[in-house]
Structure formats: structure tokens, C-alpha cells
C-alpha positions, 0 to 999 in steps of 0.5 A: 767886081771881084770875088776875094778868095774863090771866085775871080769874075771876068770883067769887060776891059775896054783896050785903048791903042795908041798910034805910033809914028813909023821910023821912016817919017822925018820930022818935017812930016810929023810936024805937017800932019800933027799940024793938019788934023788931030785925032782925039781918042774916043771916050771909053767907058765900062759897062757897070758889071751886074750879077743876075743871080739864078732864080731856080728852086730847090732840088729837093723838098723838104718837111716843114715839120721837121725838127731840122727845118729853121727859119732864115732870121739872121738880120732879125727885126730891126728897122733897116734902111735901104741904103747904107755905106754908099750900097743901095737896095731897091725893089723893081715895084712898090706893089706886086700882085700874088702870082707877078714877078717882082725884082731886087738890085743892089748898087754901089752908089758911092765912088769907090770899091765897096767889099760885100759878102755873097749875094745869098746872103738875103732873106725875105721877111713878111710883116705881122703884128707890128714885127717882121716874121721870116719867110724862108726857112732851111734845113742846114746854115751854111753860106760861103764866106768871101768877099766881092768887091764892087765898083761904082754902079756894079751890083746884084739883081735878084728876081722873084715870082710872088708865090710859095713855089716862085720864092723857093731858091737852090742858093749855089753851095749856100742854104737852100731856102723853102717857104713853109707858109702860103704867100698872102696880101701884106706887107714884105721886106726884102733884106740883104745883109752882107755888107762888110764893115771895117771891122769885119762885121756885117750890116743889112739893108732892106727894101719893103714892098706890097703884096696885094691880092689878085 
């Protein structure tokens, strides 16, 4: 997984040695212990390389009534797919109860590289009135444009607790996101929109879980 531009993350390599006859073996000697035994190389394979990203809060609070205080909207309403252009987006549960952990990963699924944006480009959304309403908001939009390349089964895993204090984030350089709203029963979405397109633009997509009482 490689990040264009700002980052390079260090990938595991798997080295494979190969052997080497030694000048002083005559031709007679290769021949008897190639025909004796044959060593084949071991399979090597690469571990997928996942991003965990951090999950600590913001390092200040901020006033919800504050003119300067915006929801986090920017994949909007539309109906999102989980699964778009060979990345996929799943959440570790169907149904969470408030105050339990719930996690999101993000996989590239297809058999090639896929360039996808920073993974703080999410947002979560809670469902009201036949429409999906925000549930972050900031007090500054500013997310570093790069790109990351992702190989075939690397991806990103966020982890969440279910409450107001448990969804708040400190997003690395990016905006910081606060809940301005208790977290009730429901029905939720968590939403990725950093896919990159062929023409630079952006798609999102989304997992939807439930949020129950305890």
C-alpha cells in the first residue's frame, strides 16, 4: 500500500534466495545431486497490509453552537452501495448495542491496485425521517489530498464505541470530528468517500448497521 505524494508505508517483502553451484563442482557432481534429490522453493506469500487507523478523540472540545461548527455532509443523501469499483465496505456487526464496540474494513477485493483517498475521508450518518442526517460535525474542512494505493486484499479498519465520547475523532492533520448530538436506537450508516475515479473525481460507499438500546 502506497501513499503517493506524503507518505511511503513500509510494506513486508518476502525475499527469496536462490542457491548457487560452487565453482569447484564438476559437471558430473551437479548432474548426480540434481538427479538425487530436487528441492522446491517454498511458496511465499504476502501478508494483505491493513491500516488500523487510531481511534483517539479530539484534543479539544468545541461549542456546538458556535457559528463555526458544520456538520460533516459531504457524501450527502444518496443511497450508497457497499461495494464499488472492486473495494468493498463492511461493518463487523449488523446490530451494536449503545455503549459496545463496532468496527468498519475497507478491502480492495479486485485483482489489481485500486488509488483511494486518505481513509479520514468518512463520516458517519444516523437515519431520520426517511433521510440520512449527519452525525459528525467540525469546526474547520481540511483533509489532505493524497493518494494511496491498495493491492489486492489491503485495506483500512476503523474501530468505533457506540456512544457520543466513543465516536469523537482527532483525524491525524485532517478535520477533527465531534458528535453535537446524543447517540440513540436507530438506524446508521458508515460512509467512505475517497475512491478515486478515472477522472479524478470521488465515489463513496457505505455500510449500514443498527444501533439498539441496552
Amino acid at each position: 500500500m502506497n501513499r503517493r505524494r506524503v507518505l511511503v508505508l513500509a510494506a513486508g517483502t518476502a525475499a527469496l534466495t536462490a542457491g548457487c553451484l560452487s565453482d569447484t563442482e564438476s559437471p558430473s557432481e551437479t548432474t548426480q545431486q540434481s538427479s538425487e534429490s530436487r528441492t522446491e522453493p517454498p511458496h511465499q506469500t504476502t501478508d494483505p497490509e491493513i491500516q488500523t487507523i487510531a481511534g483517539n478523540p479530539p484534543d479539544a472540545a468545541v461549542d456546538c453552537s458556535d457559528d463555526t461548527v458544520e456538520p460533516v455532509f459531504v457524501a450527502g443523501s444518496e443511497t450508497l452501495s457497499e461495494r464499488v469499483a472492486g473495494i468493498e465496505l463492511t461493518a463487523s456487526t449488523e446490530a451494536v448495542t449503545l455503549g459496545d464496540d463496532i468496527g468498519f474494513s475497507l478491502r480492495n477485493v479486485d485483482d489489481q491496485t485500486h488509488l483511494l483517498g486518505t481513509p479520514y475521508k468518512y463520516e458517519i450518518h444516523r437515519r431520520e425521517n426517511d433521510e440520512w442526517i449527519p452525525v459528525y460535525h467540525t469546526d474547520h474542512f481540511e483533509w489532505i489530498d493524497e493518494g494511496i494505493e491498495v493491492a489486492p486484499d489491503d485495506g483500512f479498519d476503523w474501530a468505533f464505541t457506540v456512544a457520543r465520547e466513543g465516536l469523537q475523532r482527532e483525524n491525524h492533520q485532517n478535520s477533527a470530528y465531534y458528535v453535537c448530538s446524543p447517540i440513540e436506537s436507530g438506524t446508521y450508516r458508515f460512509v467512505y468517500w475517497g475512491i478515486v475515479e478515472a477522472d479524478g473525481g470521488a465515489e463513496a460507499l457505505a455500510a449500514t448497521f443498527a444501533v439498539e438500546d441496552s
